[in-house]
N, C-alpha and C positions, 0 to 999 in steps of 0.2 A: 224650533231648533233645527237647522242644517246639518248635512254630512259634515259639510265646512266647518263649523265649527268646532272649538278646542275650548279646553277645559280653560286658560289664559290666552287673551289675545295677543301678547308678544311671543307665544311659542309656536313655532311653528310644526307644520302637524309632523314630522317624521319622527321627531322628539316626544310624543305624548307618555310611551309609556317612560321613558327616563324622566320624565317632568312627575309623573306618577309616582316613582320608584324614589324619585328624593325626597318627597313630601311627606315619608312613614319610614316606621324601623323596617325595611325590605328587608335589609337581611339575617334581622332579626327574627322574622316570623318565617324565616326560610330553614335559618339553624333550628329552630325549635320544633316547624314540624320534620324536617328531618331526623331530631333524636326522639318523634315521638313512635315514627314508625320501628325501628328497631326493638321499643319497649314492649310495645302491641304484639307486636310476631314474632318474636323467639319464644314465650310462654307457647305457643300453639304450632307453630313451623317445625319441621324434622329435615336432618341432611341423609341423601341417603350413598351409604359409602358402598357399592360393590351391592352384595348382599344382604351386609348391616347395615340396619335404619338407626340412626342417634337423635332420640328425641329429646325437647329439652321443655316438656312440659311441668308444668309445676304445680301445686295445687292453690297456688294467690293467682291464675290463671287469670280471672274476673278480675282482680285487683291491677293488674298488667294492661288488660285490655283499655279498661277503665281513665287508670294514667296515660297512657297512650293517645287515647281517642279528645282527652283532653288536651293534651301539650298542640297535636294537632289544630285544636279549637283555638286554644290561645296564640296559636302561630298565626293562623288567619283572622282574628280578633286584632294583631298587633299590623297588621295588612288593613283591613278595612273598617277600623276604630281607633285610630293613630290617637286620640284623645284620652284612651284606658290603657296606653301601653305600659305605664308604672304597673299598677295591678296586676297585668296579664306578667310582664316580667317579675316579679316577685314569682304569683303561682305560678310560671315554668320553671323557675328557680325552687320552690318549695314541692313541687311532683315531681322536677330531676333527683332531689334528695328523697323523698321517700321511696321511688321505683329501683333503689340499690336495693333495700332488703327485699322490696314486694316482687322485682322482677328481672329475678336471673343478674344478682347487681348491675340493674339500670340498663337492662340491654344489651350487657356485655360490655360495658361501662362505654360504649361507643354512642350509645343513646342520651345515656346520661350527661355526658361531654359534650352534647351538640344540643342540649336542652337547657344546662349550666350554661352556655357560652350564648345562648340566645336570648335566655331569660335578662342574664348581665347588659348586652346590649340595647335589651328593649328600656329597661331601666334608664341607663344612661343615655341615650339619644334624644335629642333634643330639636325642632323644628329649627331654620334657618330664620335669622329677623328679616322681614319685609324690604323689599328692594326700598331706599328713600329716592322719592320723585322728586326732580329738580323742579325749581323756584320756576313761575311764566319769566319766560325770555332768556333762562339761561342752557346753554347746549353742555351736554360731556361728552367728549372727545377720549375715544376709547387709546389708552396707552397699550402696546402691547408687552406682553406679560412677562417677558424675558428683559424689561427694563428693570424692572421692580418698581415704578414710579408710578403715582395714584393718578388715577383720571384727572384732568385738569377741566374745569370747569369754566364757560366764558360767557360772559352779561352781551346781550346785544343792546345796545345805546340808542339813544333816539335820533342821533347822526348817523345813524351806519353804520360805525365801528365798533369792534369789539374789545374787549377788555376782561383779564383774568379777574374772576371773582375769588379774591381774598376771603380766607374763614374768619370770620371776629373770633376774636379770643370772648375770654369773661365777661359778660355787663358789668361788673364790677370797676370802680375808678381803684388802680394802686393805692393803698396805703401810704399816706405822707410820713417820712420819718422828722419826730420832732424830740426836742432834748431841753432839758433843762435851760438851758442857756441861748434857746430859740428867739429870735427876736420877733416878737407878735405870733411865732407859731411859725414862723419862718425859717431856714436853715441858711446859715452862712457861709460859705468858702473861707476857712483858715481861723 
């Protein structure tokens, strides 16, 4: 394997991590380890104002740490396991909800809301379907985007010429409409 090479041969290499980054829930496992940190560290962190120290330890401390180090897990699990992200979205979504009573309500509820909204995401995203490869001999002729009009696709002929390849409708033959009064199955005018 080459420096040269890339993960796809049409992509070109400036693109790798964006070619990376749309193939999984990205920002899904971004929101989640984001609200995992906030859970993890305010159980054990202290602000220190002037002379007064305001700690905000608790004693489900282990339980804090615990949910935390997890949501983390599942955030990089939902990065580099795109195929478990149902699961991992569920448990960041079922550790966001249990880390409100275990921890400092969820972080200060800033954890909890970035673990809730990650989880949801990892859930719901879905991989992109597969580019479809044109037919041998036919070209697509890229439309630009601000027409709104779909690529138009063109057959090269064995003369040289080209010609728009038409989409078949149905294999299916229409339905013949037939009546009572059909002559052999046949329809009459008047």
């Amino acid at each position: 394997m080459s420096a040269e090479s890339t993960a796809s041969s049409g992509v070109p290499h400036d693109n790798g991590f964006k070619v990376w980054r749309q193939t999984r829930p990205f920002w899904a496992g971004l929101l989640t380890m984001i609200g995992g940190v906030p859970i993890a560290y305010l159980p054990y962190g202290d602000m220190r104002l002037g002379n007064v120290t305001l700690a905000m330890k608790t004693t489900a401390g282990a339980g804090a740490l615990i949910i935390g180090v997890l949501l983390i897990t599942l955030g990089l699990t939902m990065w580099f396991q795109p195929l478990v992200r149902v699961f991992a979205g569920v448990a960041a979504i079922v550790l966001a909800l249990v880390s409100i009573p275990v921890s400092n309500f969820g972080g200060l509820v800033i954890g909890f809301l970035f673990a809730l909204v990650g989880g949801g995401m990892s859930v719901s995203w879905a991989p992109a379907p597969p580019a479809a490869e044109p037919a041998p001999g036919v070209e697509q002729y890229e439309v630009p985007a601000e027409s709104g009009a779909a690529p138009v696709e063109y057959a090269h002929l064995h003369d040289g010429t080209t010609q728009p390849v038409i989409p078949q409708q149905g294999s299916e033959a229409p339905a013949a409409e037939t009546t009572i009064e059909g002559n052999g199955g046949r329809n009459s005018a008047g």
